[in-house]
N, C-alpha and C positions, 0 to 999 in steps of 0.2 A: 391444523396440519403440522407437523412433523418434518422438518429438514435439514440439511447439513452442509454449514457453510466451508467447504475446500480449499483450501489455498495450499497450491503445489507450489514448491520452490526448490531450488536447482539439488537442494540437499536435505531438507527436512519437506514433511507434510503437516500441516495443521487444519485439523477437523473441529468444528463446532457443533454440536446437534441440540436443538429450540425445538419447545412447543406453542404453540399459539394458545392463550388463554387472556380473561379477561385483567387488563392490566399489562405489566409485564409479560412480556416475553417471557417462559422458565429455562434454565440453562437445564438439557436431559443430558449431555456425556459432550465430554475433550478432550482430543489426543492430540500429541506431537509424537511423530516415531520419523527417523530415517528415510528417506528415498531411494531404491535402488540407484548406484549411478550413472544413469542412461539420460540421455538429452528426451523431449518430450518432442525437440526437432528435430532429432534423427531421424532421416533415409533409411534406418537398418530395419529392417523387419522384425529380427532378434530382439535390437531393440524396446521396440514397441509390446513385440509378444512379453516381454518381462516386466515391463510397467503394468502391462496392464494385467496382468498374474498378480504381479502388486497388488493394484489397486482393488481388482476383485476380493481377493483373502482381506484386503484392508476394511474395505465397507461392508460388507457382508458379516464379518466379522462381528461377537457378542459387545464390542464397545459400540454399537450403533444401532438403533431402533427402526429406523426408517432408510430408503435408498434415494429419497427427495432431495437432489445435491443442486446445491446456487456452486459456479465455480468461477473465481479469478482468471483472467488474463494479464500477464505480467506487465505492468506500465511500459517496461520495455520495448515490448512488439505490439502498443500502442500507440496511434497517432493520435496529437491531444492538442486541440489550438481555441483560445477564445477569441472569437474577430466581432468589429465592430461593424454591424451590415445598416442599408436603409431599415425605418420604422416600417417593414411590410407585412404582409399575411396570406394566409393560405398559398395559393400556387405562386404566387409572385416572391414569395418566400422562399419556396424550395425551389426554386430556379436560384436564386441569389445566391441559398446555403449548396445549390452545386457547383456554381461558379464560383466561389469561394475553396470547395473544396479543390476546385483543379490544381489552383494557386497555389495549395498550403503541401498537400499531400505528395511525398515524393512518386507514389505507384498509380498508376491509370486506374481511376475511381469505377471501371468498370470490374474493378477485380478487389476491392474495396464496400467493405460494410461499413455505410455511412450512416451514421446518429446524431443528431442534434438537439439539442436543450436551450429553449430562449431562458436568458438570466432574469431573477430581478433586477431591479436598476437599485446601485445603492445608494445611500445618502449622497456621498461626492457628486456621484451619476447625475443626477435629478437637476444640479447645477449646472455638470460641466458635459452634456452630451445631449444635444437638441435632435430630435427626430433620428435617433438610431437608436439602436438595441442592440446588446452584447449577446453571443450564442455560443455558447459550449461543443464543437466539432469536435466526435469521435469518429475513427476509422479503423478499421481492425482488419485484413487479410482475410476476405473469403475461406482461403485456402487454412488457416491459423484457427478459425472457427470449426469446419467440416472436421481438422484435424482431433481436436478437444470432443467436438460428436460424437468422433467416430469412438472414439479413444472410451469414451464414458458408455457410450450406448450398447456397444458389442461387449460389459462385461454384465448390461441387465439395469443400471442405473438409470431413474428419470432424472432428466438434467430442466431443472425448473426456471436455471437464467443462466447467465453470464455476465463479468463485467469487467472494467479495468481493475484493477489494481487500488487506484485514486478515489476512485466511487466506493468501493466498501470502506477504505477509510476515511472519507468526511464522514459517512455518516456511523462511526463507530469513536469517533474523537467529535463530536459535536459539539459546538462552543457553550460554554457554561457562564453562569452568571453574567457580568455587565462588559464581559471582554465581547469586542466587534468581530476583530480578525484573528484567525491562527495558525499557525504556521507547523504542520505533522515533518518531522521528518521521520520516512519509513527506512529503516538501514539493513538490507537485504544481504544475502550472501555475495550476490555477482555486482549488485548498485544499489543505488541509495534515490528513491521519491521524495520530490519536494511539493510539497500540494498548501497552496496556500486558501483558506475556508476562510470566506464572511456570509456571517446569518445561515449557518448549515449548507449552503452554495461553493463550487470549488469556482476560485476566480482565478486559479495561476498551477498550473503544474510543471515539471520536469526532474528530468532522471538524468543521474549524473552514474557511470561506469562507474564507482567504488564502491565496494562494499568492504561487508567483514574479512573477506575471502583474501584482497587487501593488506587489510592490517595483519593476518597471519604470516604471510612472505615479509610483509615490514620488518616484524618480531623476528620471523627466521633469521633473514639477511641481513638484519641487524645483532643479534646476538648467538647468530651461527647455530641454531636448532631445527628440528625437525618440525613440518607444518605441523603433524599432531599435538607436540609440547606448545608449539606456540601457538596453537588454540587454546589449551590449558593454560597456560602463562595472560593472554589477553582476557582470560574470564574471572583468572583471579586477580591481578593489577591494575589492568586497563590502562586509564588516561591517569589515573590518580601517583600524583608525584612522589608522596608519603613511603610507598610501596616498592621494594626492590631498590632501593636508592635512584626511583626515576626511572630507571633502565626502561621499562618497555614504556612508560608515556612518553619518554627519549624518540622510539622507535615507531612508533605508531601514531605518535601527533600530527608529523607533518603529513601524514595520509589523509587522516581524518579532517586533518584543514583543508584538503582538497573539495571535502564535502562542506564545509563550511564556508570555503569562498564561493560558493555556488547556492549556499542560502543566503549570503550577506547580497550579493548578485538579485537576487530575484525580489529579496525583501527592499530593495532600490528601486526598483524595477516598479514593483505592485505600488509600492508609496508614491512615485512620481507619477504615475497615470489616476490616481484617485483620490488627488489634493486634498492633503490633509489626512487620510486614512492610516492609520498606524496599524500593522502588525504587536500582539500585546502579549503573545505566547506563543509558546515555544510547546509543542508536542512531542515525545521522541518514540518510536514506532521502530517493532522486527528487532532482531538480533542485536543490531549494533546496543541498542538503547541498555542492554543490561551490561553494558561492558562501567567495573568499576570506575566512577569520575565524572563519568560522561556527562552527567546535566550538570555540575559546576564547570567543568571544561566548556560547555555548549555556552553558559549565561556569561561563563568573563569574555569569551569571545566576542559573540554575539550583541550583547549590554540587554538581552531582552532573560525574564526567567523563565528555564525550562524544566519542564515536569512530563513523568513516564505518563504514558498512555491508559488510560482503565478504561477497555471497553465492555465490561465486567458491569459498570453501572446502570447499562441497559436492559439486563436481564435481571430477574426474580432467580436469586441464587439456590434457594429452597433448601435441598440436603445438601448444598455446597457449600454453604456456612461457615462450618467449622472448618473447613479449608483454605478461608478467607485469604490470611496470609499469603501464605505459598501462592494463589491466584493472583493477588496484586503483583507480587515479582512478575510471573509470568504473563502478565498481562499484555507490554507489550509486547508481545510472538504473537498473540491473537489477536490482534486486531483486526487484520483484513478476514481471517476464518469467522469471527462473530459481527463483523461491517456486511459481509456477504447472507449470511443466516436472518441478518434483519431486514433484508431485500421482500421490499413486497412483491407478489407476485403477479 
């Protein structure tokens, strides 16, 4: 079967369309284009009528074969907690995992789509955690679900799943060779995901308000431009100090360390609760990632090395080939579009 993994974001869209065969996954068509600029949580009627005029002309569209769509929900309007509950089961479980959920969730769980995933236990675990089991809470807004339904359904699309944000990225950066733990950072237009992955398992999330969006006012307000140049200005310089004489890694670093003290933060955080466990790489994910410097900016900060994202290595590229190149570049944009596309059903 034939489907296409969506990932809206507040300014771009990216589409991924897979075929199932034996083996690989085949990558069939992927696009990035523009988003009208309407909130997807807008009140306006208007609004909504125009997205989804969008989105119709978009997947209907001759770059898409099938209307089979897995779609994102923004880590954002996410609630994301791993708690450490009794070793129970069946109904004594899910009294626990709702008791749990009261605790954690700021909205009344009756208004609230509640999921849970028991964890493996990992190496540290197995020492240092006697008769309890760690559980992956999600909770997503009734109302934020029906929204995305409605929104998909009324233009003719089958909506095959949903998910976080988190979840199509563990599993489109999945850990390779002999490294344990890893650490994606996603760097979004509006924020930036920190999802911490051991044994293809997410053990730690959070979203931090910076994004690219960010470092553009930085550049502006710092060398008195317009956000459109200093979009352009951040795509060609970036963090890299060689470039302009500094001027915009001048301007845009101390932003981006905002985001950085909030991996150094978690990557604390996960190492002191699972003795001895070491985070061993560094992922970088979404827009922020292609900005020039970034992964030597990321590794001196950091002390750990970080490398762009290829979720490209999942799928059977077939006539995609000869495109190789340019694909790696843009590889990471697509992560959470082809994390989602590889969503079993």
């Amino acid at each position: 079967m034939n489907r296409i993994g969506l990932d809206m974001g507040s300014s771009k869209v990216k589409a991924v369309e897979i075929t199932e065969q034996v083996g690989l996954p085949k990558l069939v068509s992927y696009d990035i284009s523009n988003i009208p600029p309407v909130s997807l949580y807008s009140e306006s009627p208007a609004d909504m009528a125009e997205l989804s005029h969008f989105l119709k002309d978009y997947l209907f569209s001759p770059k898409f074969t099938t209307t089979n769509v897995v779609v994102s929900i923004p880590e954002s309007r996410v609630f994301t907690k791993i708690v450490e509950i009794p070793d129970l089961s069946g109904k004594e479980l899910s009294e626990s995992i709702k008791w749990e959920a009261q605790q954690y969730f700021p909205d009344s769980i009756d208004d609230l789509s509640i999921h849970y995933q028991t964890l493996p236990r990992s190496e540290a675990d197995k020492d240092t955690i006697k008769n309890k089991k760690e559980v992956l809470l999600v909770a997503v807004s009734k109302s934020m679900i029906a929204k995305y339904a409605d929104l998909l359904e009324q233009i003719g699309v089958n909506i095959c799943g949903m998910e976080p944000e988190s979840m199509s990225v563990c599993r489109a950066v999945q850990n390779v060779g002999n490294v344990p733990v890893s650490l994606a950072i996603n760097i979004g237009s509006d924020s930036s995901d920190i999802v911490i992955i051991e044994n293809d398992v997410i053990r730690f999330t959070r979203t931090v308000s910076t994004g690219t969006s960010a470092l553009f006012r930085a550049i502006s307000q710092g060398i008195d431009l317009d956000e459109k140049k200093a979009e352009s200005y951040l795509a060609s310089y970036g963090l890299d100090p060689s470039k302009l004489e500094g001027k915009i890694a001048k301007a845009v670093s101390p932003v981006f360390d905002i985001v950085l003290s909030e991996v150094k933060r978690s990557i604390a955080f996960f190492e002191s609760r699972k003795g001895g466990e070491k985070v061993g790489r560094i992922v970088l994910c979404g827009g922020g990632a292609i900005i020039p410097g970034s992964l030597s900016y990321i590794t001196e900060q950091i002390g750990i090395e970080a490398e762009m994202a290829n979720p490209w290595r999942h799928l059977d590229m077939g006539n995609f080939l000869p495109k190789k190149d340019d694909l790696d570049i843009l590889g990471p944009l697509f992560v959470t579009a082809v994390g989602l596309a590889l969503k079993s059903a």
